[in-house]
C-alpha positions in Angstrom: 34.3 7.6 -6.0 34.9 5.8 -2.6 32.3 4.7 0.1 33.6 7.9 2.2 32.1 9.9 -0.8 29.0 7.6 -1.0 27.9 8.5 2.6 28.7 12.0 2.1 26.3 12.2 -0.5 23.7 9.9 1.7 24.1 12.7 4.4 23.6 15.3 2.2 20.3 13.7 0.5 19.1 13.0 4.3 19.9 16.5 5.3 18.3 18.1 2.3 15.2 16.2 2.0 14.3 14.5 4.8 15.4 16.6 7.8 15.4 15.5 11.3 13.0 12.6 12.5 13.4 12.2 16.0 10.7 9.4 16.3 12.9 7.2 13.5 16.2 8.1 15.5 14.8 7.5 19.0 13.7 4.0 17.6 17.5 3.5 16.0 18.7 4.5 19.3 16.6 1.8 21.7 17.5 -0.6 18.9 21.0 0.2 19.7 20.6 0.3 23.3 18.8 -3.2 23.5 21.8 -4.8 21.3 19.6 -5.1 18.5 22.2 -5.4 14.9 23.1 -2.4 13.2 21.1 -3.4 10.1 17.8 -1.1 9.8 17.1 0.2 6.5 19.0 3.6 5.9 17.0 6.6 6.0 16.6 7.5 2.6 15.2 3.4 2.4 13.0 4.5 4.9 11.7 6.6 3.1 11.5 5.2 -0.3 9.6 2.6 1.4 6.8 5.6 2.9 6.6 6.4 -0.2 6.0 3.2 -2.3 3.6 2.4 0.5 1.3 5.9 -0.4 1.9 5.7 -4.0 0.2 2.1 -4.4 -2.4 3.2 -2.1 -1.3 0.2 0.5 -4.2 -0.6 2.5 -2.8 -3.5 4.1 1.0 -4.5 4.1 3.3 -7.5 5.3 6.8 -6.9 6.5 9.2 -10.2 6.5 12.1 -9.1 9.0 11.1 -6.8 11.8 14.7 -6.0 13.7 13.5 -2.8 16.0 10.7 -2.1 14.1 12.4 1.2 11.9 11.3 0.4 8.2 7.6 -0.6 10.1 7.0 2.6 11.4 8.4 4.3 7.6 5.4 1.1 5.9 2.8 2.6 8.5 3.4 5.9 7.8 2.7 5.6 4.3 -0.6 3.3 4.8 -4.0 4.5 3.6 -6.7 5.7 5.9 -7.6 2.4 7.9 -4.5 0.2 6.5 -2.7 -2.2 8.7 0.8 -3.5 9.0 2.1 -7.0 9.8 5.2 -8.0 10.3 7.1 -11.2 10.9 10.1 -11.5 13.9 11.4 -14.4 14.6 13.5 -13.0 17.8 11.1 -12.5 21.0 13.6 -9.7 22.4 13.9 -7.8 18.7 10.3 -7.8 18.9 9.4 -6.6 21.9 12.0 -3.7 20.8 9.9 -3.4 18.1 6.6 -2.9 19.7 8.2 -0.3 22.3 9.3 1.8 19.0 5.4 1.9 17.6 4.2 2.3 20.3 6.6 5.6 21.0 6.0 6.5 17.3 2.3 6.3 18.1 2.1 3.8 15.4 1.3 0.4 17.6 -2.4 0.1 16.8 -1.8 0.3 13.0 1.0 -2.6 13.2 0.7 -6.0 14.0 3.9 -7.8 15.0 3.8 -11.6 14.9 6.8 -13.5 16.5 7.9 -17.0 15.2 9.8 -18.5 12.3 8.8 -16.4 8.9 7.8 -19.0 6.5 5.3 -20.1 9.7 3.9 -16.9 10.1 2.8 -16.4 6.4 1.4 -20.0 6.1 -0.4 -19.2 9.1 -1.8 -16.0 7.3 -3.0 -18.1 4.1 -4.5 -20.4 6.6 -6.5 -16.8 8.4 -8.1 -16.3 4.4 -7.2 -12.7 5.5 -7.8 -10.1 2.4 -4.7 -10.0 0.0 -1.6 -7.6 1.1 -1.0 -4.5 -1.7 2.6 -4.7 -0.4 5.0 -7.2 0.7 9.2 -6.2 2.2 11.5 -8.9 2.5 14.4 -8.2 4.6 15.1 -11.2 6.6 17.5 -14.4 6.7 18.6 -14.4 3.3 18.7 -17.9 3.0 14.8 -17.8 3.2 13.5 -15.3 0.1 12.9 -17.6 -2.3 10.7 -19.9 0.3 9.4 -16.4 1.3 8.5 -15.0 -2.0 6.8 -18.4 -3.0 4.6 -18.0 0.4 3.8 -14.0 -0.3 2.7 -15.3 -3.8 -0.7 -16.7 -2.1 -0.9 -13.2 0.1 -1.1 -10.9 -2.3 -3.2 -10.0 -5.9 -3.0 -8.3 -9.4 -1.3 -4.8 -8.8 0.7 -5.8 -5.3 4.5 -5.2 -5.2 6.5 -7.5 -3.2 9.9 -5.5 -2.2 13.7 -7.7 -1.4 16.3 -5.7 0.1 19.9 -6.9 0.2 20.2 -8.5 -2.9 23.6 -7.7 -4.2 25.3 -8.1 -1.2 28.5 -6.2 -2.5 28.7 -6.9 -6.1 28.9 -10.8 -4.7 25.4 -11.9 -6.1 27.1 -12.5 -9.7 29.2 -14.8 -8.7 27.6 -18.5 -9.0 30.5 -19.5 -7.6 30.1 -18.3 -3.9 30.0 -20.6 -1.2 28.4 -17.5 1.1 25.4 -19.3 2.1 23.8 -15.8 2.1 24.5 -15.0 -1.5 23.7 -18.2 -2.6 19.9 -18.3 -0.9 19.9 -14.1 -2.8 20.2 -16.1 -6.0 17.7 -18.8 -5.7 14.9 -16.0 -5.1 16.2 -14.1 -7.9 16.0 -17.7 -10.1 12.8 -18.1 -8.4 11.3 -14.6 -9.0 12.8 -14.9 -12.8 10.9 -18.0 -13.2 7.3 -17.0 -11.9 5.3 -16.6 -15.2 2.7 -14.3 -12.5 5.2 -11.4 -12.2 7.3 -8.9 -13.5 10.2 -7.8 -11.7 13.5 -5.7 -11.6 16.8 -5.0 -9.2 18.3 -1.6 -8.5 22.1 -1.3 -7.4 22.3 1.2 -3.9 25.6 2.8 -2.5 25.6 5.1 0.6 25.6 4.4 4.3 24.9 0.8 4.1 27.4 0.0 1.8 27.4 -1.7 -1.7 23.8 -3.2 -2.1 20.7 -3.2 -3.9 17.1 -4.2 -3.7 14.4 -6.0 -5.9 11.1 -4.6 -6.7 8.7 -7.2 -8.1 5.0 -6.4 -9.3 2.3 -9.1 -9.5 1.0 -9.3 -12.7 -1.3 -12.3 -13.2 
C-alpha cells in the first residue's frame, strides 16, 4: 500500500458515504482563501466527530483549536436539541474565519468561539462554574495537550469523552528519542492521560488524505 492508495480509498469512503457537502467545502474554501493552514480535519474525521457528538448525546461541547471553524460546524451538527459549542482560537484572523463559516453554515448561534491563548480560555471556563462539557476535541498546538487535557479534567463529568487528534504524527510518537518539540509535547499527554487514575483511554492509527496519523479517544470514568 502507498499513501496514493490511502487517499484513493479516503475518496472512495467520502464519495460513498458521505456525498457532497457544500456548506463543509464552502467553509474549506474561505479557509483557503483567507490563508488559513491546510490542516482541518479530513472529511471522514468530520464526520466521525458528528457522529460521536450524537451518539453520547452531547449537550454541550468544547473544541480546543478552531482553525476556520470545519470540525465545529461537523461538533454542532451532531449536538442535542439545545446543545452549545465552544471553542478556543488563539488567532483573531482564524477566528473571525471561523465565525463567517457558522454563520454561512447557519450554525453561529449554536457555537461560541472564544479567542485567546487555550489553556486561558478553559481556566476562564472553570472560573464561569458553567455545567460540565459531555465532549471535549483537542486539536491545537501540540505542545499544549497534556496542560490541555489536565484543564478539560475540571470541565467535564462521569461518561464525557475528551477526543486528541494528531497523536502519531507519522509513526514518530514511538520514538522517545525525538527532539520534534511536537512529538515530544504528543507524548507527555499520552504519559499524562496514562497516568490519570479518573480515565480510561485508547489511540487509533489513521491513513488517508491527511497522511500517517492517529487520534486518542479518552472516557472519564471517575
Amino acid at each position: 500500500m502507498t499513501p496514493r492508495d490511502f487517499d484513493a480509498v479516503d475518496h472512495y469512503l467520502e464519495d460513498t458515504l458521505l456525498g457532497d457537502d457544500p456548506v463543509l467545502a464552502a467553509a474549506l474554501a474561505a479557509s483557503d482563501e483567507a490563508g488559513l493552514p491546510a490542516i482541518a480535519v479530513s472529511p471522514l474525521q468530520g464526520r466521525l466527530l458528528e457522529l460521536l457528538a450524537r451518539a453520547t448525546g452531547a449537550r454541550r461541547i468544547l473544541e480546543v483549536g478552531t482553525l476556520g471553524g470545519y470540525s465545529a460546524i461537523c461538533l454542532a451538527r451532531g449536538l442535542a436539541e439545545g446543545g452549545r459549542v465552544v471553542t478556543a482560537e488563539l488567532e483573531p484572523h482564524h477566528a473571525a474565519v471561523a465565525r463567517a463559516n457558522l454563520e454561512r453554515a447557519g450554525l453561529a448561534e449554536r457555537v461560541e468561539v472564544r479567542v485567546g491563548p487555550a489553556a486561558e480560555t478553559l481556566s476562564t471556563l472553570a472560573r464561569e462554574g458553567a455545567d460540565p462539557f459531555d465532549l471535549v476535541f483537542i486539536d491545537a498546538d501540540k505542545t499544549g495537550y497534556a496542560q490541555y487535557f489536565e484543564l478539560a479534567l475540571d470541565l467535564v463529568r462521569v461518561g464525557s469523552l475528551i477526543v486528541a487528534d494528531n497523536v502519531v504524527r507519522d509513526g514518530e510518537v514511538a520514538d522517545a528519542a525525538s527532539t520534534n518539540e511536537a512529538v515530544r509535547g504528543v507524548r507527555r499527554f499520552l504519559e499524562r492521560v496514562a497516568r490519570e487514575p479518573r480515565v480510561e483511554a485508547t489511540a487509533i492509527q489513521t491513513v488517508g488524505v491527511k497522511g500517517y496519523d492517529g487520534f486518542a479517544v479518552v472516557s472519564v470514568v471517575a
